[in-house]
One Martini backbone bead per residue (centre of mass of N, CA, C, O) as a GRO file, in nm:
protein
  343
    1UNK     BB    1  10.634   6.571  11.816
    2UNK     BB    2  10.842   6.681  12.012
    3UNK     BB    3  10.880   6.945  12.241
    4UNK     BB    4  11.160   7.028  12.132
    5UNK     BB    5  11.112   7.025  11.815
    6UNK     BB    6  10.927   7.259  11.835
    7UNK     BB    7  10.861   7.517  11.726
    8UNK     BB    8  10.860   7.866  11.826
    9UNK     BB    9  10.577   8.059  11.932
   10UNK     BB   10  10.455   8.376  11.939
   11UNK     BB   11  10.134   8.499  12.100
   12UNK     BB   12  10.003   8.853  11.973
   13UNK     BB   13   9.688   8.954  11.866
   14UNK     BB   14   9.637   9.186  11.953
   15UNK     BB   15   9.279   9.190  11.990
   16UNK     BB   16   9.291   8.919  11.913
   17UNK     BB   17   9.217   8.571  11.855
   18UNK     BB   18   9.277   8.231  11.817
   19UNK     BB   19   9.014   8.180  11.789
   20UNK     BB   20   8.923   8.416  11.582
   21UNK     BB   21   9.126   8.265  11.339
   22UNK     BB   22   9.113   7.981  11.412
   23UNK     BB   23   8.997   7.690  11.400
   24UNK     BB   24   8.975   7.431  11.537
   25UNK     BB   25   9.173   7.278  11.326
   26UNK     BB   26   9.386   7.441  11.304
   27UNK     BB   27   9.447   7.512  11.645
   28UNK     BB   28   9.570   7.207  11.641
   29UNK     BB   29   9.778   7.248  11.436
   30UNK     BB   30   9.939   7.424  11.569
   31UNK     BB   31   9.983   7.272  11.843
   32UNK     BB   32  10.129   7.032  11.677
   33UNK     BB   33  10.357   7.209  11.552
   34UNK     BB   34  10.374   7.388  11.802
   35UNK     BB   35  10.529   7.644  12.037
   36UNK     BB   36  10.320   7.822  12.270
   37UNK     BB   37  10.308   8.164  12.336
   38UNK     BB   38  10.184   8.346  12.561
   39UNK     BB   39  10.172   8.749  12.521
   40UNK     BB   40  10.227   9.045  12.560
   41UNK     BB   41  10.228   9.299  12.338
   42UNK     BB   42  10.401   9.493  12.540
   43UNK     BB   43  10.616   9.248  12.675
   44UNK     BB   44  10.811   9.108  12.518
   45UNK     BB   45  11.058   9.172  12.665
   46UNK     BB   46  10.977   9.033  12.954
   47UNK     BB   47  11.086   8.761  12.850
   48UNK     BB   48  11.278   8.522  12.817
   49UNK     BB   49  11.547   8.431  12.679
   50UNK     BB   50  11.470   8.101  12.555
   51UNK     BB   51  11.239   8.239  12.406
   52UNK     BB   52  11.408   8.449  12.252
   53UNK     BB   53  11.608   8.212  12.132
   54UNK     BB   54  11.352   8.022  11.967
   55UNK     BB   55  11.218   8.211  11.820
   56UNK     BB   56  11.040   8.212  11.496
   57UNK     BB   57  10.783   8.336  11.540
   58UNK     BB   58  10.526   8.571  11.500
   59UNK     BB   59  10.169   8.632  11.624
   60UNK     BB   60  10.122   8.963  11.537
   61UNK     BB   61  10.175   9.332  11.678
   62UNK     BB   62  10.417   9.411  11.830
   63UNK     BB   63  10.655   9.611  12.005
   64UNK     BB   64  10.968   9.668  11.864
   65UNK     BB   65  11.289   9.648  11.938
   66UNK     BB   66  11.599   9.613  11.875
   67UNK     BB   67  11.703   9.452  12.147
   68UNK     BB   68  11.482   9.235  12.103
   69UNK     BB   69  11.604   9.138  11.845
   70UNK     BB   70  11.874   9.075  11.923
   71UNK     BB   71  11.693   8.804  12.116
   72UNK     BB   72  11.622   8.712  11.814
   73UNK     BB   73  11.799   8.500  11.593
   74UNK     BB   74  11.538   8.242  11.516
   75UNK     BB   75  11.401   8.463  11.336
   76UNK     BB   76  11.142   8.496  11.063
   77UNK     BB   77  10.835   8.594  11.128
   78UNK     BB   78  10.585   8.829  11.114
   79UNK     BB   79  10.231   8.769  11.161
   80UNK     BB   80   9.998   8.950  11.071
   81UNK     BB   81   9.637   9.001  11.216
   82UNK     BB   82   9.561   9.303  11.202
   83UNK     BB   83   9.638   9.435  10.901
   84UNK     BB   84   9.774   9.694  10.969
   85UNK     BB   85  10.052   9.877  10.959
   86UNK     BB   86  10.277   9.933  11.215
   87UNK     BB   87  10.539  10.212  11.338
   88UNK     BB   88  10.661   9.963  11.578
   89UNK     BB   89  10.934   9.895  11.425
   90UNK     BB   90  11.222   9.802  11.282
   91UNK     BB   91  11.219   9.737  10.954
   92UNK     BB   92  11.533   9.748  10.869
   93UNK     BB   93  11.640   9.539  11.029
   94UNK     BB   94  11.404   9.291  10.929
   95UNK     BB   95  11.557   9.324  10.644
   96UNK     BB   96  11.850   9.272  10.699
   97UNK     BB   97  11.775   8.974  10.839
   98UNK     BB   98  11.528   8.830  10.691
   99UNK     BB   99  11.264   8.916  10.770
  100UNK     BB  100  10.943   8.858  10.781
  101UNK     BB  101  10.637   9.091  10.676
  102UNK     BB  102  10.283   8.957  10.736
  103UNK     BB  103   9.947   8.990  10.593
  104UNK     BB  104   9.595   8.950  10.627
  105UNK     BB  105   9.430   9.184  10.485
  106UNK     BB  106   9.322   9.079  10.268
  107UNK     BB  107   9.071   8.890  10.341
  108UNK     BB  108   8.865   9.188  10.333
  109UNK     BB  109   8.813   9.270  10.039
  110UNK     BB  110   8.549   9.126   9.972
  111UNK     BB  111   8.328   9.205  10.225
  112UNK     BB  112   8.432   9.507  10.143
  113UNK     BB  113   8.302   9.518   9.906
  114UNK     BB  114   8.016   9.381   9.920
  115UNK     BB  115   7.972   9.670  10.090
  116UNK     BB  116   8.032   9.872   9.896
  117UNK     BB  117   7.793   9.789   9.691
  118UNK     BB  118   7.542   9.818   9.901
  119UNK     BB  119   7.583  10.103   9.907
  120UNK     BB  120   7.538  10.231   9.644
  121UNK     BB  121   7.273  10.117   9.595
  122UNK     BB  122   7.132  10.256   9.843
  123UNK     BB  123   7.197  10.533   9.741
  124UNK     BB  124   7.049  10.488   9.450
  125UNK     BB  125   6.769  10.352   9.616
  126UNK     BB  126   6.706  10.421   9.936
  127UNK     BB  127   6.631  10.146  10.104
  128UNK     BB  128   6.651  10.223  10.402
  129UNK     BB  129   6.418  10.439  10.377
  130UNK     BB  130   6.202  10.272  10.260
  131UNK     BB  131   6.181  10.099  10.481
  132UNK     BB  132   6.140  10.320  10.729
  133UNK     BB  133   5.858  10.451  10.590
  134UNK     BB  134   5.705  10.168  10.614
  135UNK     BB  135   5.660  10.103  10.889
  136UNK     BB  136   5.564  10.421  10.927
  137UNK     BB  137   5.361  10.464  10.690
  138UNK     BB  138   5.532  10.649  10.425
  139UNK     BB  139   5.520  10.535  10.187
  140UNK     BB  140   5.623  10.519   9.826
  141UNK     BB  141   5.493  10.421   9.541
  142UNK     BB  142   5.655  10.341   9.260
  143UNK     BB  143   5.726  10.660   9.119
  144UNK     BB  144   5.745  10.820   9.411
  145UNK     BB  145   5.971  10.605   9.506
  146UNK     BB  146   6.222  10.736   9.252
  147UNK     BB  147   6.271  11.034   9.210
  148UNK     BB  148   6.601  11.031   9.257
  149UNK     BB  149   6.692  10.721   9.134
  150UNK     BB  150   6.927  10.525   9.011
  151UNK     BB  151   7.194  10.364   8.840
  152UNK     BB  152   7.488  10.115   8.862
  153UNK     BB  153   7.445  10.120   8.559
  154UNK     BB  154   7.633  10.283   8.333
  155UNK     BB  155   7.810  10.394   8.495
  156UNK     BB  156   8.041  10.631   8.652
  157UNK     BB  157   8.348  10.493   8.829
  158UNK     BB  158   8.557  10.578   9.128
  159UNK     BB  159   8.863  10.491   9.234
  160UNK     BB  160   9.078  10.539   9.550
  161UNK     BB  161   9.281  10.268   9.504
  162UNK     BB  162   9.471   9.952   9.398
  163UNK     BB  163   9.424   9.698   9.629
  164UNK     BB  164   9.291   9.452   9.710
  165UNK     BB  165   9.019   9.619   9.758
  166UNK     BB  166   9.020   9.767   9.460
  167UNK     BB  167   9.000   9.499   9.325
  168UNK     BB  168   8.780   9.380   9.416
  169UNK     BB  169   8.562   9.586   9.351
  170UNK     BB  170   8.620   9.525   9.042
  171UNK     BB  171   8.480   9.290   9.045
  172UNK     BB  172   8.186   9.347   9.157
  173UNK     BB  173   8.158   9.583   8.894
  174UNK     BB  174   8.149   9.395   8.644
  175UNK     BB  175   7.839   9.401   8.568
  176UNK     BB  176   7.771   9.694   8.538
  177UNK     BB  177   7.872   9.873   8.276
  178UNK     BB  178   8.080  10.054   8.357
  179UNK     BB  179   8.299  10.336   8.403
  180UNK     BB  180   8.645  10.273   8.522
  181UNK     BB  181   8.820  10.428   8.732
  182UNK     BB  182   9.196  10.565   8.870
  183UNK     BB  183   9.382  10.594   9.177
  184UNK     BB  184   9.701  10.586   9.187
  185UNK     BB  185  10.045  10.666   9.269
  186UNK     BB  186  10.168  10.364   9.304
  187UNK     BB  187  10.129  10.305   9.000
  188UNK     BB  188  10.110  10.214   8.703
  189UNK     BB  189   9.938  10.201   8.410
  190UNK     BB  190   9.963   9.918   8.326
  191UNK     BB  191   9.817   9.758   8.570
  192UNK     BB  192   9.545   9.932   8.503
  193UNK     BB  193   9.477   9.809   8.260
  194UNK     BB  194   9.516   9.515   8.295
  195UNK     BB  195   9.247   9.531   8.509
  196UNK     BB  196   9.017   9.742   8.352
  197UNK     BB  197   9.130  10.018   8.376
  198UNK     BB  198   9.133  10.365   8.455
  199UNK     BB  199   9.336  10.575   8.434
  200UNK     BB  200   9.383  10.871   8.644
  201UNK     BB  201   9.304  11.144   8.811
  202UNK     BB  202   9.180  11.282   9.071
  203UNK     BB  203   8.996  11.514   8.927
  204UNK     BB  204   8.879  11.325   8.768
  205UNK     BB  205   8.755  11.115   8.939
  206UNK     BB  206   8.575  11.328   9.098
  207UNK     BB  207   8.431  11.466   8.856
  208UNK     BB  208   8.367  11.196   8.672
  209UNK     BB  209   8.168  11.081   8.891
  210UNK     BB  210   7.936  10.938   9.049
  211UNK     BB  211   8.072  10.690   9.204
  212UNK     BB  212   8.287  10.698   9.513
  213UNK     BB  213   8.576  10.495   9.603
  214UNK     BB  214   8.741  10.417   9.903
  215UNK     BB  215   9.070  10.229   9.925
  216UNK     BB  216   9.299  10.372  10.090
  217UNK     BB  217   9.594  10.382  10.254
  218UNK     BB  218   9.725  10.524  10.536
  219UNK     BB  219   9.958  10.782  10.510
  220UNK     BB  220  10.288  11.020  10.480
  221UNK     BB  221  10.090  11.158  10.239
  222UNK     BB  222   9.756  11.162  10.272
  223UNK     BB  223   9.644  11.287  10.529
  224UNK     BB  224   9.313  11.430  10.441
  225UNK     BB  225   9.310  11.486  10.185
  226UNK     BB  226   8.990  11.468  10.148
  227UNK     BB  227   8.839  11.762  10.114
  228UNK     BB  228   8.639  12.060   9.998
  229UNK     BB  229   8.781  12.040   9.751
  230UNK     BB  230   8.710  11.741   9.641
  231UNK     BB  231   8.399  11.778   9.697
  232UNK     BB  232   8.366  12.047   9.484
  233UNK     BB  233   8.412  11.839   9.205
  234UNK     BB  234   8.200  11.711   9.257
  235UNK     BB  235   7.946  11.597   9.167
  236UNK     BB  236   7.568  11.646   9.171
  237UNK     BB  237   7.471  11.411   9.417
  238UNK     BB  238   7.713  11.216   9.448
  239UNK     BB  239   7.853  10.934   9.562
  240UNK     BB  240   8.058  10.862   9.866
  241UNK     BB  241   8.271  10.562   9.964
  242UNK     BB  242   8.390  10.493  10.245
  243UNK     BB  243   8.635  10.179  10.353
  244UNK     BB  244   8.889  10.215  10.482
  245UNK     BB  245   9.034  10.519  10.615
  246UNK     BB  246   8.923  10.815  10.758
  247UNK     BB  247   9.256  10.931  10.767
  248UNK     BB  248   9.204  11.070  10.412
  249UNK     BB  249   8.975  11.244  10.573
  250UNK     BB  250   8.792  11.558  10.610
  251UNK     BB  251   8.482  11.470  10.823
  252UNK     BB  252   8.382  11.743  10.839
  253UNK     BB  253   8.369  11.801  10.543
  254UNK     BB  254   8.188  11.563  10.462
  255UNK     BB  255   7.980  11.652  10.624
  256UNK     BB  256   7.915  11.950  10.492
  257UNK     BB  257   7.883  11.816  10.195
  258UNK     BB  258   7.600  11.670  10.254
  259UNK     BB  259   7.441  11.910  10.441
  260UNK     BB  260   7.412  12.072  10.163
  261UNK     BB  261   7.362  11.833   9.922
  262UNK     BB  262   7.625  11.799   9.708
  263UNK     BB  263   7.636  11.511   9.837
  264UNK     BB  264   7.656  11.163   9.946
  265UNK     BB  265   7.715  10.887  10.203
  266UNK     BB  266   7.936  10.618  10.297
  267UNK     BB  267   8.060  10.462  10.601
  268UNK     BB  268   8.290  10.253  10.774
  269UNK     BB  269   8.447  10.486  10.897
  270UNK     BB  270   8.600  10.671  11.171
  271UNK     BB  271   8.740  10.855  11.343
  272UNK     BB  272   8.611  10.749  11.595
  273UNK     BB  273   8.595  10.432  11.804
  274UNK     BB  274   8.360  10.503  11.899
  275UNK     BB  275   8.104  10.702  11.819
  276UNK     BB  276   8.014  10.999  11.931
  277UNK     BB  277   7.649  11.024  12.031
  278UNK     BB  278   7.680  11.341  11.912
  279UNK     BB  279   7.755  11.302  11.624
  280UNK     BB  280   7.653  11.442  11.383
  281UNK     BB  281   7.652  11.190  11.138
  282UNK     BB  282   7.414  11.008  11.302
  283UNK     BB  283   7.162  11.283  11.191
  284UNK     BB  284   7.265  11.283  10.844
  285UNK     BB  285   7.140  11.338  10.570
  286UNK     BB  286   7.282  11.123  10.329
  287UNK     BB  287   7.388  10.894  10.494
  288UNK     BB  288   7.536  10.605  10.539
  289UNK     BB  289   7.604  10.385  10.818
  290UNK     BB  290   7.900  10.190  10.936
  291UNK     BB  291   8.034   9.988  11.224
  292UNK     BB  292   8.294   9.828  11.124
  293UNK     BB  293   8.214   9.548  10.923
  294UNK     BB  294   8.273   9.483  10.652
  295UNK     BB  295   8.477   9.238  10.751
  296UNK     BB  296   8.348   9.120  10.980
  297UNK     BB  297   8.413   8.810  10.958
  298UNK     BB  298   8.438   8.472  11.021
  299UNK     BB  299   8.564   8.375  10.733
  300UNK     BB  300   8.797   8.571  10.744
  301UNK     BB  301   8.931   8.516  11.013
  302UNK     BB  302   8.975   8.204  10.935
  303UNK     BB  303   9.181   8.236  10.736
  304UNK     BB  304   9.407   8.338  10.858
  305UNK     BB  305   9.482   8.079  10.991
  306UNK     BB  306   9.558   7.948  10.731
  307UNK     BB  307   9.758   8.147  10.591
  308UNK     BB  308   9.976   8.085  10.882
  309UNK     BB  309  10.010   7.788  10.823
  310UNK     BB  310  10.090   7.802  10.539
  311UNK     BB  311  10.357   7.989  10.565
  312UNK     BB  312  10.505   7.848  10.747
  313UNK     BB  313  10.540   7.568  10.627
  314UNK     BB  314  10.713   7.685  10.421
  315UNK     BB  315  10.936   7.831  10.611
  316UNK     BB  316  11.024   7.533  10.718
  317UNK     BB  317  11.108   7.447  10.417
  318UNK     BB  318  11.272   7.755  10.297
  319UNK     BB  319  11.046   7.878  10.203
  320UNK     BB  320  10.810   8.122  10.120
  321UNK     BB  321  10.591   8.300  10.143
  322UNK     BB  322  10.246   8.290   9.974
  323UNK     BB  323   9.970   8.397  10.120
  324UNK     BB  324  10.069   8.641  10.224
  325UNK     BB  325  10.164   8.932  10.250
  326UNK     BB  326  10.411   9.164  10.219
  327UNK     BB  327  10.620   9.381  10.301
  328UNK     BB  328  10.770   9.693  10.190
  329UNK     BB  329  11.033   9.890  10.242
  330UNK     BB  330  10.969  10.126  10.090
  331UNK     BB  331  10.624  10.159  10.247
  332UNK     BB  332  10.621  10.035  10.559
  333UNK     BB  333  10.673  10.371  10.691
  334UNK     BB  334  10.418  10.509  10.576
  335UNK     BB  335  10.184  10.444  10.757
  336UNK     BB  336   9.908  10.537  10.950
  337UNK     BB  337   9.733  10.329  11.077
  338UNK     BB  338   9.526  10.236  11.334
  339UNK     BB  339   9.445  10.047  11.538
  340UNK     BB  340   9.233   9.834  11.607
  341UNK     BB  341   8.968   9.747  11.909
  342UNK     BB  342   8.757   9.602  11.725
  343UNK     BB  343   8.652   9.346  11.538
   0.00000   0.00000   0.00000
């Protein structure tokens, strides 16, 4: 296709880069349908009028103002593959002019279920324990290294959040023969029935679960709720599995709840990324912590690049994306999910 013929790309995926999100074979495919411009993501508005005014896509998520969008009458499509949707857009705009805004955030779904998978048998089982103890020669054989241990079959299992990361969790949790209770207020009883699970409240959720995970994402209703009054109510022993984003947790209070010995607790996400050396949470037993790598496959990543391939390709034909999540108008000024820094 000549090069004035081919749709123009704005690429601002920082932090991540094209290389990360894309396989060879697709980032070819990119550059051959799509005139690429290489942007800083704080300084769209420094672009030139003739590209701000021929461009159809973003992929990344800068920020911009109505100023900057009113010099791009043949914008389409907001590519988000940061995956956090960011209040840093008017996105009132962008909905009445027909823009869409989607994003590649599903990717992270399956390897963040399938880690925090590992972590509640974890906590049910002492693994990362019984194995430091073997190194050190302190290991205990049989039924003396499972004093504590229980099942995460026939458990109670409650999730607080039913999006795709949600979804993917009651996957990854159908053998084991649980009664998986649900907690969303943005859903309806009938969506979370039809999907195998039982609705319930926060406090039931809470109250009776072996083992909580959490997967709710970061809203201008939710940041904090879960403080010391929540931790109060779960089971004693209960593990509690935090998944999504450390802002709907009151963190001090769960490393304190933790500290008590009245419940277990495993995060990959934390207040402050990375976490400071000194930080309590290093040095407390019963917590199980990861460096939020839950998602960070090169397989997720790289789907990503699938997915904004084939959903231009759609709208380049007139159709909708169907690949990327779409956000909603009604929610998607609600989000309150900070940037990530690090892949």
């Amino acid at each position: 296709m000549p090069e004035t013929n081919r749709p123009l790309v704005i690429s601002a995926p920082a932090p991540r880069t094209l290389e990360l999100i894309f396989s060879r074979e697709t980032l070819e495919a990119l550059n051959r349908r799509y005139r690429l411009v290489e942007a800083d993501r704080d300084n769209i508005a420094g672009l030139d009028e003739a590209t701000l005014g021929q461009v159809r896509y973003i992929i990344g998520q800068p920020p911009l103002d109505e100023r900057t969008l009113e010099r791009m009458p043949q914008l389409r499509a907001i590519l988000n593959v940061e995956s956090n949707l960011l209040n840093n857009m008017p996105y009132e705009v962008l909905f009445r002019r027909g823009i869409h805004v989607v994003t590649t955030g599903q990717v992270f779904a399956e390897p963040v279920a399938e880690l925090g998978l590992a972590m509640a048998l974890n906590l049910a089982r002492g693994i990362v324990d019984a194995d430091l103890a073997f190194r050190e020669g302190r290991e205990l054989w049989g039924g003396d290294g499972n004093r504590s241990a229980r099942l995460l079959s026939g458990s109670e299992i409650g999730i607080v959040g039913f999006g795709d990361l949600g979804r993917a969790l009651n996957r990854v949790l159908s053998g084991f023969r649980a009664r998986i209770r649900v907690y969303d207020p943005w859903l309806p009883a009938s969506i979370l029935a039809d999907a195998g699970v039982e609705p319930a409240s926060l406090e039931t959720v809470l109250s009776s679960s072996d083992f909580v995970f959490v997967v709710a994402a970061v809203t201008s209703e939710n940041e904090g709720f879960l403080g010391a009054e929540a931790f109060a109510k779960m089971r004693p022993g209960a593990a509690f599995i935090l998944l999504s984003r450390a802002g709907v947790v009151d963190f001090d209070a769960l490393v304190a709840a933790v500290k008590s010995g009245r419940i277990v607790a495993a995060s990959d996400v934390f207040p402050e990324e990375p976490l400071p050396l000194d930080h309590p949470v290093r040095r407390l037993p019963g917590f199980l912590r990861s460096a939020h790598r839950a998602g960070a496959l090169d397989q997720a990543f790289k789907k990503m690049g699938e997915m904004v391939l084939d959903d231009m390709d759609l709208m380049d034909r007139n159709l909708p994306p169907l690949r990327c999540k779409r956000a909603e108008r009604e929610t998607v000024a609600r989000m309150r999910s900070r940037p990530v820094s690090v892949n």
